[in-house]
C-alpha positions in Angstrom: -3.7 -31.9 8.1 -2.8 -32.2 11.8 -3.3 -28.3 12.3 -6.5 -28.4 10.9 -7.6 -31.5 12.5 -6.5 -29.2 15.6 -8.5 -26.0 15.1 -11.8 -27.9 14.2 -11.3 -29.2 17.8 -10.7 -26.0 19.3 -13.9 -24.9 17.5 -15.9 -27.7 18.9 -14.4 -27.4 22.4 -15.5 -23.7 22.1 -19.1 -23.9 20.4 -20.8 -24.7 24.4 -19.5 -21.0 25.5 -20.8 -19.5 22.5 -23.9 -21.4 22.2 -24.8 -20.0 26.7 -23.8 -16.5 25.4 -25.9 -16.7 22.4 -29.0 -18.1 24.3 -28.9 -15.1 26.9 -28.4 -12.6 23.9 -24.4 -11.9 24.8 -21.6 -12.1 22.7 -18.3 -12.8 24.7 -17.1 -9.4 24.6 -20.7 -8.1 26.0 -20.6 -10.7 29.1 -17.1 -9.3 30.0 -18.8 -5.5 30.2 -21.3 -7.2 32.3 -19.3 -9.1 34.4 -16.8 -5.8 35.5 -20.0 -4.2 35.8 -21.4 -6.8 38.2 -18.0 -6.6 40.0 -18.1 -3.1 40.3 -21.7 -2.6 41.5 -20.8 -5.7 44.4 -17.9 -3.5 45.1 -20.2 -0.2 45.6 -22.5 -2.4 47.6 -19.8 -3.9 49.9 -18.6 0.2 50.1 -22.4 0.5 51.3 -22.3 -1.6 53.7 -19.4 -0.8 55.2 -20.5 3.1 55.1 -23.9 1.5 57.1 -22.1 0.5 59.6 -21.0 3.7 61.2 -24.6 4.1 62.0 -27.6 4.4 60.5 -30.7 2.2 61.4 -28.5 -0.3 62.9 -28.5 -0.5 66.5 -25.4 -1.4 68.4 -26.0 -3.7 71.3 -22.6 -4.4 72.9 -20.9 -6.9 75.3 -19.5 -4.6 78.1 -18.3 -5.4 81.8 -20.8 -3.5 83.4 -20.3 -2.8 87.4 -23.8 -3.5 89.1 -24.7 -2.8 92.8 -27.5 -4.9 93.9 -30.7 -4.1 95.9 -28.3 -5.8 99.2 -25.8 -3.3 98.4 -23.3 -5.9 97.0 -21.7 -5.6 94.1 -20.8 -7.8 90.8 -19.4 -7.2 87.5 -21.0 -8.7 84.7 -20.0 -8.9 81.0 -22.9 -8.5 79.2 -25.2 -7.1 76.4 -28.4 -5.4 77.8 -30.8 -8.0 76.6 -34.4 -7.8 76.7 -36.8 -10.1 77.9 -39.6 -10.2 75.7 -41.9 -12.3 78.0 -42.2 -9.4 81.0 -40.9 -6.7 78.8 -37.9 -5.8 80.5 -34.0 -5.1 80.1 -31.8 -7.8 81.9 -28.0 -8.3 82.0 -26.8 -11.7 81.9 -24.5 -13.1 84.7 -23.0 -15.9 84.2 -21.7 -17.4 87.4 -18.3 -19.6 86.5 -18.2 -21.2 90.5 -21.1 -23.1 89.2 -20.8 -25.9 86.7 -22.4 -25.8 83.4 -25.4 -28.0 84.2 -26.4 -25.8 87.2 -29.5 -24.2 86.1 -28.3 -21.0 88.6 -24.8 -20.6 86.4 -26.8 -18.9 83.8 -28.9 -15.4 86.1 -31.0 -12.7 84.6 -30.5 -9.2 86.6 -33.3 -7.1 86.0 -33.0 -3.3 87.0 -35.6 -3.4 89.7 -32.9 -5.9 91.3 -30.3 -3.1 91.5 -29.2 -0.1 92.6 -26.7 1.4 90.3 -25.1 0.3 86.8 -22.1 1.6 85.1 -19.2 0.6 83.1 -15.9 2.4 82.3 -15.7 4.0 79.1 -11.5 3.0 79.1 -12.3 -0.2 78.5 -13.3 -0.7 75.1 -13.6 -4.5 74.7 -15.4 -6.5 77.2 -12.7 -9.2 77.1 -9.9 -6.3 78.0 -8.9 -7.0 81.7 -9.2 -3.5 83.6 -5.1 -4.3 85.0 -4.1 -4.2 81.7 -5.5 -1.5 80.7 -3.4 1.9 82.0 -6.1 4.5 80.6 -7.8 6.1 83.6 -11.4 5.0 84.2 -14.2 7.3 82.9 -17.6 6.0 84.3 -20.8 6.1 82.4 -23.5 5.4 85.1 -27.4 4.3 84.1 -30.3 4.8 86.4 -32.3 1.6 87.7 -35.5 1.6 86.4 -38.7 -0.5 86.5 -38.0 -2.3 83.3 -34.9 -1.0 81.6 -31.5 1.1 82.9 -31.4 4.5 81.2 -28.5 5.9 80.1 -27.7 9.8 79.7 -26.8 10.4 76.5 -27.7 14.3 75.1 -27.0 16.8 78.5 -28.3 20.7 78.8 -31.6 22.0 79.3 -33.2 19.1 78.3 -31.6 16.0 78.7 -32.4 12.6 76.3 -31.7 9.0 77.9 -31.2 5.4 76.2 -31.8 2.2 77.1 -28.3 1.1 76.1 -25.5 2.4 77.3 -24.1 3.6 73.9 -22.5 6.6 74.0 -23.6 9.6 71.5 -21.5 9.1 68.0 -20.9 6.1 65.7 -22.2 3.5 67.6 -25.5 5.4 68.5 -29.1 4.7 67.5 -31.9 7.4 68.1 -34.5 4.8 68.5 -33.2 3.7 71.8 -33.7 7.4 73.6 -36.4 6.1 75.9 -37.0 9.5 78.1 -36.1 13.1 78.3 -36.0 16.0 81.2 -35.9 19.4 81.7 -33.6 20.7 83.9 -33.7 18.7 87.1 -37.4 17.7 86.8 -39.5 14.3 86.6 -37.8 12.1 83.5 -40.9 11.7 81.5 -41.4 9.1 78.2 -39.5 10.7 75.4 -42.7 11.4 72.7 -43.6 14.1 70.3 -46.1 14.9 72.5 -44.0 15.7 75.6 -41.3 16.8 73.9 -43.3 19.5 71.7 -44.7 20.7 75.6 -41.0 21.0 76.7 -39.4 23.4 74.1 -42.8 25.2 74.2 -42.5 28.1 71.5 -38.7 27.9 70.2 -39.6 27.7 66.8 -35.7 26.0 65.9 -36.9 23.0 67.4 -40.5 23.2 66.9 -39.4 23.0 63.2 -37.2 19.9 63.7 -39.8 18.1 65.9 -41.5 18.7 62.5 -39.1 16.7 60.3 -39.2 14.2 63.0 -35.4 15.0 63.4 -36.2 14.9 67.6 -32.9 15.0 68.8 -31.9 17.4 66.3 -34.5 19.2 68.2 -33.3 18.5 71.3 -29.8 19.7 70.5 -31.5 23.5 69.0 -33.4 23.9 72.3 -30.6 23.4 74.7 -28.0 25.7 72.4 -30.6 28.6 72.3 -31.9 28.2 75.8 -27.8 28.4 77.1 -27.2 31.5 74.2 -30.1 33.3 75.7 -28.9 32.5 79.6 -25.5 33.7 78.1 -27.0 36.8 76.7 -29.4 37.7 79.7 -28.7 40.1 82.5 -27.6 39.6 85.9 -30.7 40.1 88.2 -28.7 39.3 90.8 -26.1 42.0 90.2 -26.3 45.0 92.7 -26.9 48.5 90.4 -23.7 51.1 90.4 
């Protein structure tokens, strides 16, 4: 009598289960199937994103110590993103000056790149918070040109060459959409646009063809290997005749 008495209670105890799985249509053994499947697809989607993060649409924006000579010709070094300041639609690097207490309103400074002369930062350094005595690599500067409203940083180089507002170098951590200008050889840095763009690799069909697929620095890339191929494969004018 007691065993019985026990499995009607173990029936009871198990009749709320049941009764969720029978009002969503499951049976216990098709929950399980959907429950590794859930598991799985979270797992395929945590893969994604971790896939996403080597580049992508995501633009990388990070917190360097960045080496700026001012307008006076002094120097500071700042550890900072490149921010933007959407109010007079410009790049700024924030300085925060540590001599000053934190209820100084001049502790927290915007530099803008019209205030400066020269920006770089050294490529050996690949945290921001990685003092430079500590570090033995050898420095390896990647300078940026002062602007009006943003410092541009050279990113493709050859014939034509492509520049970024951030200072992220060409690889995993680059973005596209920041390229902000482009030049031919040593002339004026123009707006980087289809427009100028398709005027700069003139007839070279390559990258005419990728400028149609919107792949731009794909085109950029064709251009500047057939323009060096061709320099390559072109006579010497300036070679005297036997």
């Amino acid at each position: 009598m007691k065993s019985l008495f026990k499995y009607v209670l173990i029936f009871i105890a198990l009749l709320p289960a049941r009764s969720v799985f029978a009002q969503r249509g499951y049976t216990p053994d098709v929950s399980r199937a959907i429950n590794n499947s859930n598991m799985q697809w979270q797992s395929q989607m945590s893969g994604l994103r971790m896939l996403s993060l080597q580049g992508g649409d995501i633009t990388y924006n990070f917190k360097y110590i960045f080496t700026v000579t001012m307008a006076d010709g002094t120097t500071r070094e700042v550890n900072s993103k490149i921010y933007t300041d959407t109010t007079v639609h410009k790049s700024y690097l924030l300085f925060v000056d540590k001599s000053l207490p934190k209820t100084d309103s001049n502790r927290n400074q915007k530099i803008f790149p019209e205030q400066t002369k020269e920006i770089s930062r050294n490529l050996a350094l690949i945290s921001g918070n990685i003092k430079k005595a500590d570090f033995p690599t050898p420095p390896r500067y990647y300078k940026g040109i002062s602007k009006d409203s943003c410092w541009m940083f050279k990113v493709i180089s050859g014939p034509i060459s492509a520049y970024s507002f951030l200072s992220e170098e060409e690889g995993n951590t680059f973005n596209p959409s920041t390229v902000v200008s482009i030049q031919l050889n040593n002339g004026e840095i123009v707006k980087f646009s289809e427009e100028n763009l398709k005027a700069i690799v003139g007839n070279d069909i390559d990258a005419l063809e990728n400028i149609q697929r919107k792949n731009y620095l794909k085109a950029i890339k064709k251009y500047n290997r057939n323009a060096e191929k061709a320099a390559k494969n072109s006579p010497d004018k300036t070679a005297k005749n036997p």
